[in-house]
N, C-alpha and C positions, 0 to 999 in steps of 0.2 A: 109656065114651069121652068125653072131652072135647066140651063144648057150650058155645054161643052165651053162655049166662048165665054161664058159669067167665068165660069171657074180659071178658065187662061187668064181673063183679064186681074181677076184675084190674085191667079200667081206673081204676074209681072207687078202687081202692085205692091204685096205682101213680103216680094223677094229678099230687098233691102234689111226687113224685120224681121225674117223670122228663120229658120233652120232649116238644112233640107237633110231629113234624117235618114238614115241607113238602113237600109233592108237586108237582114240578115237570116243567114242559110242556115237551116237548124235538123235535129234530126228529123226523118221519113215517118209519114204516119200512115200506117195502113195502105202503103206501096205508098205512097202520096208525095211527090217533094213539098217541103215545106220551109217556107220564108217567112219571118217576122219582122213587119214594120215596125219599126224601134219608136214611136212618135212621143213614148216618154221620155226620152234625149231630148224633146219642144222644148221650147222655152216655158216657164213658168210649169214644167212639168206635165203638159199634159195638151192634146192638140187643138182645144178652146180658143188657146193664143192666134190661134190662124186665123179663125172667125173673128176674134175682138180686133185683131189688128185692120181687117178687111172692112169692117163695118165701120169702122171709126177713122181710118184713112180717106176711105170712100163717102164717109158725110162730109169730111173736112173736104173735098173734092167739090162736093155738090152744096157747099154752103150751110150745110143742116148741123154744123158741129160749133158752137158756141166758146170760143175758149175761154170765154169766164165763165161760162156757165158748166159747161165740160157734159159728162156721162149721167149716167145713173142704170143701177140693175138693180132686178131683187133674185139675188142669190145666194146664197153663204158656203156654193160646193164651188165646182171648180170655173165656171161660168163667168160667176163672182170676180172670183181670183184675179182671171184671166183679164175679161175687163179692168179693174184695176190697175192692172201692172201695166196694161197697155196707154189707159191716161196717163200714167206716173213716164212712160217712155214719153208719150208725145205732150208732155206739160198742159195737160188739160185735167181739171177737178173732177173728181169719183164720188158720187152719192151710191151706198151698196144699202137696199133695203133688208132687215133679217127678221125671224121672228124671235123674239122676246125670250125663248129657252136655246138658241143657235149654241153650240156647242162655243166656249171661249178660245178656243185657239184658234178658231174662222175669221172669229173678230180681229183677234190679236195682227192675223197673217193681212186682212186688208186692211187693216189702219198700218201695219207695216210698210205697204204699200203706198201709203200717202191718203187712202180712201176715208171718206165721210162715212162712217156706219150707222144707219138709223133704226132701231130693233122696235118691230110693231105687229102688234098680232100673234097668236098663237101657232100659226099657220103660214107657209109659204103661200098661200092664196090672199091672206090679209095684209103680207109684205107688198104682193105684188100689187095688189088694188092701192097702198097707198105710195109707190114707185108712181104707179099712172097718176096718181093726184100730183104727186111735184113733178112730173114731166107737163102736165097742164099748167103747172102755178111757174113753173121757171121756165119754160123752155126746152128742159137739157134733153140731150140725146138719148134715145131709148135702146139699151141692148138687149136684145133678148137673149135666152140662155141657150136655144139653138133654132129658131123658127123663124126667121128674117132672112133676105135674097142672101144678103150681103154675109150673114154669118155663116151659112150654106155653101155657099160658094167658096168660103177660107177655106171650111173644113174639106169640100173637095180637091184641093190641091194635092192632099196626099195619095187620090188616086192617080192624080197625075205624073208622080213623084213614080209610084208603084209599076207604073206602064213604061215610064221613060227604064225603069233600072232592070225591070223584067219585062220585057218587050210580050214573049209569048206566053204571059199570065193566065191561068185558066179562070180560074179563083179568087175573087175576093172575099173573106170572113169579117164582116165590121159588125160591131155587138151595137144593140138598137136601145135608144131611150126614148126620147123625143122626138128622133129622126134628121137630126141635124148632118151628121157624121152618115149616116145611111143613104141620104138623098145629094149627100154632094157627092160621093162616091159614084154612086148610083147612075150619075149625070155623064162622070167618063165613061164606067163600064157600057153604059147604052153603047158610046159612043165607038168602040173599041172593041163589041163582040166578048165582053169579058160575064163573065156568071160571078151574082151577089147572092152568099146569102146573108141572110140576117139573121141575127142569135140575139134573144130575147131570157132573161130568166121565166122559168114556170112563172112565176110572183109577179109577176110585172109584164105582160104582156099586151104594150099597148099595139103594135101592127099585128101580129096575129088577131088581136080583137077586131081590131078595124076590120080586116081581111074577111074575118065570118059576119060581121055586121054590115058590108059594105059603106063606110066610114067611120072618120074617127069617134071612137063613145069612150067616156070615162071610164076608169078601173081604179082597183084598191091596188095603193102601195104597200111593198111590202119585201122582208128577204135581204141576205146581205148585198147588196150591190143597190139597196135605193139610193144609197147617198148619190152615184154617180149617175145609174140610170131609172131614177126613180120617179118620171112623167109619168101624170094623170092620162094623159093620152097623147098619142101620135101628132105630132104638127102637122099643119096642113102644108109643109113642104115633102116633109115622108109620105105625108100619104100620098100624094101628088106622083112620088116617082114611084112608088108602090102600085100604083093605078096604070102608069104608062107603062111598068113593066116590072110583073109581080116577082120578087127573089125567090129563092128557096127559103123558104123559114124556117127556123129550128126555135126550140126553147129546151133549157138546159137549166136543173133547178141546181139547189144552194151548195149542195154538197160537191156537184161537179166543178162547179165555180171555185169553189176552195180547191180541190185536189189540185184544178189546174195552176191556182195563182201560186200553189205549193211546189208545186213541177218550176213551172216558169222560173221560181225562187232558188230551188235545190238545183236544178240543170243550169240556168242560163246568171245565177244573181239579176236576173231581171225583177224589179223590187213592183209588179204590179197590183193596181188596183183592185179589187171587187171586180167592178164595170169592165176593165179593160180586161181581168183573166177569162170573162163570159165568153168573149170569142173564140181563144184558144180553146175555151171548154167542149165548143162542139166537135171540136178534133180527138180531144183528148178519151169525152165521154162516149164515143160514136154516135152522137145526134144527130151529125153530117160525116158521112162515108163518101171520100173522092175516092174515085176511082183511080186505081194503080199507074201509077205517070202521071197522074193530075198534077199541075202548076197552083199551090195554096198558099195565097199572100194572107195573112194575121196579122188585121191592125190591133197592135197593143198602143191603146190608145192615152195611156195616164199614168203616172208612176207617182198622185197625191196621198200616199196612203202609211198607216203608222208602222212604223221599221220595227216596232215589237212586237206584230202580230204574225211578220213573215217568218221568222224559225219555230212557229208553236208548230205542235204537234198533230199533224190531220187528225187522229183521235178526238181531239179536242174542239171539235166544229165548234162544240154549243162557245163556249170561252171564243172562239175567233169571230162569230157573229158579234158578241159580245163587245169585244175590243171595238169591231171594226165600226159596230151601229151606235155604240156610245162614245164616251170620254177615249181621246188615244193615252196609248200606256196603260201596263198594270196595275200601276199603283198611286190612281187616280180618286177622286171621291168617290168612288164606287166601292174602295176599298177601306174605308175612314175607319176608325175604329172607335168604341162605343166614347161618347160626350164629347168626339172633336168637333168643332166648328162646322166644319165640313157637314158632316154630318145631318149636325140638326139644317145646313142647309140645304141640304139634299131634303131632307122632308119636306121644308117650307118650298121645293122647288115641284115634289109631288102633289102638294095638294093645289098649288099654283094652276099644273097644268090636269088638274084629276077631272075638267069640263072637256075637255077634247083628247084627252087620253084614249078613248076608244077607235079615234077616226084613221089609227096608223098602227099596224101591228110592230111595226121599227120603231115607231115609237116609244109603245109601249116596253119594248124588250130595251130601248136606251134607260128607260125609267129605271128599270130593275134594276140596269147598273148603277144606277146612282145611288140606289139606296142599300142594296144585298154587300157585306161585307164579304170577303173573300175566301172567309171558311164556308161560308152557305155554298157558294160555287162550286167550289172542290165538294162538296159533299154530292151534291147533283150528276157534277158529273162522275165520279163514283157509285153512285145510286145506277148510273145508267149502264155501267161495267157490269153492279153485278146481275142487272136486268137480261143483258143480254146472253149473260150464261144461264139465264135461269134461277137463279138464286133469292126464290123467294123467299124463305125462311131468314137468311142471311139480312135480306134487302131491309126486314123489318127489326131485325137483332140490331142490326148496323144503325138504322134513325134514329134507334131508341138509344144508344150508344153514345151516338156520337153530336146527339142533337143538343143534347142539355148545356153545353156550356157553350154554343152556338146562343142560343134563347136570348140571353139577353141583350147581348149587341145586337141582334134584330130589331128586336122589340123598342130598342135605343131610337131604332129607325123608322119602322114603320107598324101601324097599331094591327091585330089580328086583320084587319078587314084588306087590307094591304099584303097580307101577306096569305093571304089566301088568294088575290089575285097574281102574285108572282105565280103561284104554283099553274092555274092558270096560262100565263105567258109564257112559261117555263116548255108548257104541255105544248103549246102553239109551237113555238119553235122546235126542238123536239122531232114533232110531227114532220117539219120541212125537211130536217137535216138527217133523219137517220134513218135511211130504206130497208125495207125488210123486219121491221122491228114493231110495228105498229103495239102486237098485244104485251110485248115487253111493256112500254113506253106506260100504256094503260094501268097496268099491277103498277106501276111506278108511282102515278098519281094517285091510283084507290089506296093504295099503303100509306101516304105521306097525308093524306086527307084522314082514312083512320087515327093516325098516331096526332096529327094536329091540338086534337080537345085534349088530350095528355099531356102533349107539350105544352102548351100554353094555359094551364092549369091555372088559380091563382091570380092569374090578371085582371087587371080591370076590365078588358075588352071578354066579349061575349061571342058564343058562335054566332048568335041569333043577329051579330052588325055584318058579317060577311058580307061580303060582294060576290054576285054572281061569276062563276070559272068563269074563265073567256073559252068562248068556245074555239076547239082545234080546225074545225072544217071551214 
């Protein structure tokens, strides 16, 4: 199990490379003082750098780093990145494995970087299986995205960092993925009599699962914040220090994540993550209540996220999943309009991936945006306005309204059957984002499902090709 002395020697090695960022004093929460690690000041944005710089210093130490051969990852979030920049500093080659629909600006940012991108597979599981085929065929070094001594140990530095600047810490809040960032922490707090917890979304719960299973077991992704912390399950270095000594756990679903990355936004211009506003979220939403005088460090752990999603509107969840799980920016191919290029390839992108479209519900809802042009959106989320006051009469005057010259740039895009699964995803997400509202939500779908065979009257598509709803539970 990773110890106190792994992560010192990290630091002294790491020191040279990387930041020692600020922890800063921010207002009280619920008596509580409270401080936020800045660790999106890092280098490359976001505290991964700590890990790639540690792993890949530390092979070049031990002989296992190849400089012609160099790296290799399979990642396209911030893992990826980090690796990258990290061979581009120490003049060693970057192979970044991705799947085949990786959103284009991931690419863009590691061939920026100097990196080799290889896009394979539908899936980050088929990225990674063919990562481990050329680390067998060449050699190169293998990073992992946070499950290795060495990347564990980077990322613990910043507990180190936490204790050196607040000596009488009570509290440390680190939001959990895969447990990289959780277990290097973890490793001082043992060390130092400090309390972790760990903040996990509802949606993605891989150490709370562990925790009731008594090891790590797979789980569905899902929610805004998979892109950052969106492991299948717990690594065996989180579970490790989860085992020698359990955190407090918390889980804090989508909504609370936005309010807080919206706070964080409007209070501090701190531009963070999905992933990194999770931790603050459990303060924010009371999911963890410190007690009055408590000493609360908040690693805000990432700052890779699109600067047009931070001024919308908390109202507007469904739109900021949206942004944040598809295309960055509003006015992306999600928003094309009817016979652009764009367009028809957003179609050929949905049917591309319509064999594994089921296996991710962030997925599925990135899809939507590629193909839903931007009056459907606004109409949705309107629909859900006037849900919540009740207005069903309205609700159904309003589709019938204001649907018809919607129709056809849909249809531009995707056939009936298609678009009765939006409604579907639509319903899914929905369900995550908007509490207290459930039988609103419902009349929302039964209405838009009734008026469907109206609207789409005349076409060549038939009710009888639908695709089953996706189900909300």
């Amino acid at each position: 199990m990773l110890t106190i002395a792994d992560v010192e020697a990290a630091q002294h090695r790491t020191a040279p490379h990387v930041r020692t960022t600020p922890l800063i004093r921010v207002e009280p929460i619920g008596g509580a003082d409270v401080w936020l690690k800045a660790e999106y000041m890092q280098r490359c944005g976001v505290f991964k750098t700590r890990g790639a710089f540690n792993r890949q210093l530390a092979a070049r130490e031990r002989g296992e780093l190849d400089p012609a051969v160099g790296i290799v990852a399979a990642s396209g979030g911030n893992a990826g990145l980090a690796n990258a920049f990290v061979a581009a500093q120490l003049g060693v080659p970057a192979t970044v494995f991705l799947p085949e629909g990786a959103p284009r600006v991931k690419v863009d940012r590691l061939t920026q970087y100097g990196a080799t991108v290889v896009q394979h597979g539908s899936e980050y599981a088929e990225a990674f299986e063919a990562a481990q085929r050329h680390v067998t065929a060449t050699g190169a070094l293998f990073c992992h995205a946070y499950d290795q001594r060495d990347i564990v140990a980077g990322a613990g530095v910043i507990g180190l960092e936490i204790v050196a600047d607040l000596p009488d810490v009570d509290t440390i809040v680190v939001a959990v993925g895969g447990g990289g960032l959780y277990a290097g922490v973890a490793a001082v707090a043992r060390a130092h009599g400090v309390r972790v917890v760990a903040v996990e979304p509802e949606s993605i719960p891989t150490l709370r699962s562990a925790m009731s299973a008594g090891g790590p077991v797979d789980i569905a992704v899902s929610g805004v914040a998979a892109d950052s912390l969106g492991a299948r399950r717990i690594g065996e270095h989180g579970w490790a220090a989860a085992a020698a000594e359990a955190p407090v756990s918390v889980l804090v679903d989508d909504t609370a994540i936005l309010a807080a990355r919206h706070t964080l936004w409007q209070e501090y211009r701190i531009p963070a993550e999905t992933g990194a506003a999770a931790a603050y979220a459990a303060l924010t939403s009371g999911a963890y209540r410190p007690e009055p005088g408590e000493r609360v460090a908040v690693i805000n752990c990432g700052a890779n996220t699109d600067a047009a999603t931070l001024d919308a509107p908390r109202r507007d969840a469904a739109r900021l999943v949206g942004l944040i799980s598809g295309k960055p920016g509003t006015r992306g191919a999600a928003h094309a309009p009817a016979g652009d290029e764009r367009g028809a390839a957003a179609c050929r992108y949905w049917q591309r991936r319509r064999a594994s479209i089921g296996r991710s519900a962030s997925l599925l809802f990135e899809t939507v945006l590629l193909l839903v042009t931007e009056g459907v959106v606004e109409l949705l989320l309107d629909l859900l306005d006037l849900c919540r006051v009740g207005a069903a009469g309205d609700l159904v005057r309003d589709v019938s309204e204001r649907s018809e010259h919607l129709v056809a740039d849909f249809l531009s895009l995707v056939a009936l059957e298609r678009a009765l699964d939006l409604v579907g995803v639509v319903r899914h997400e929905l369900f995550r984002l908007t509490s207290g509202i459930r039988d609103e939500v419902l009349r929302l779908v039964s209405s838009l499902r009734r008026l469907l065979p109206q609207i789409f009257v005349g076409h060549e598509c038939t009710l009888s090709e639908r695709a089953p709803i996706v189900s909300a539970h």
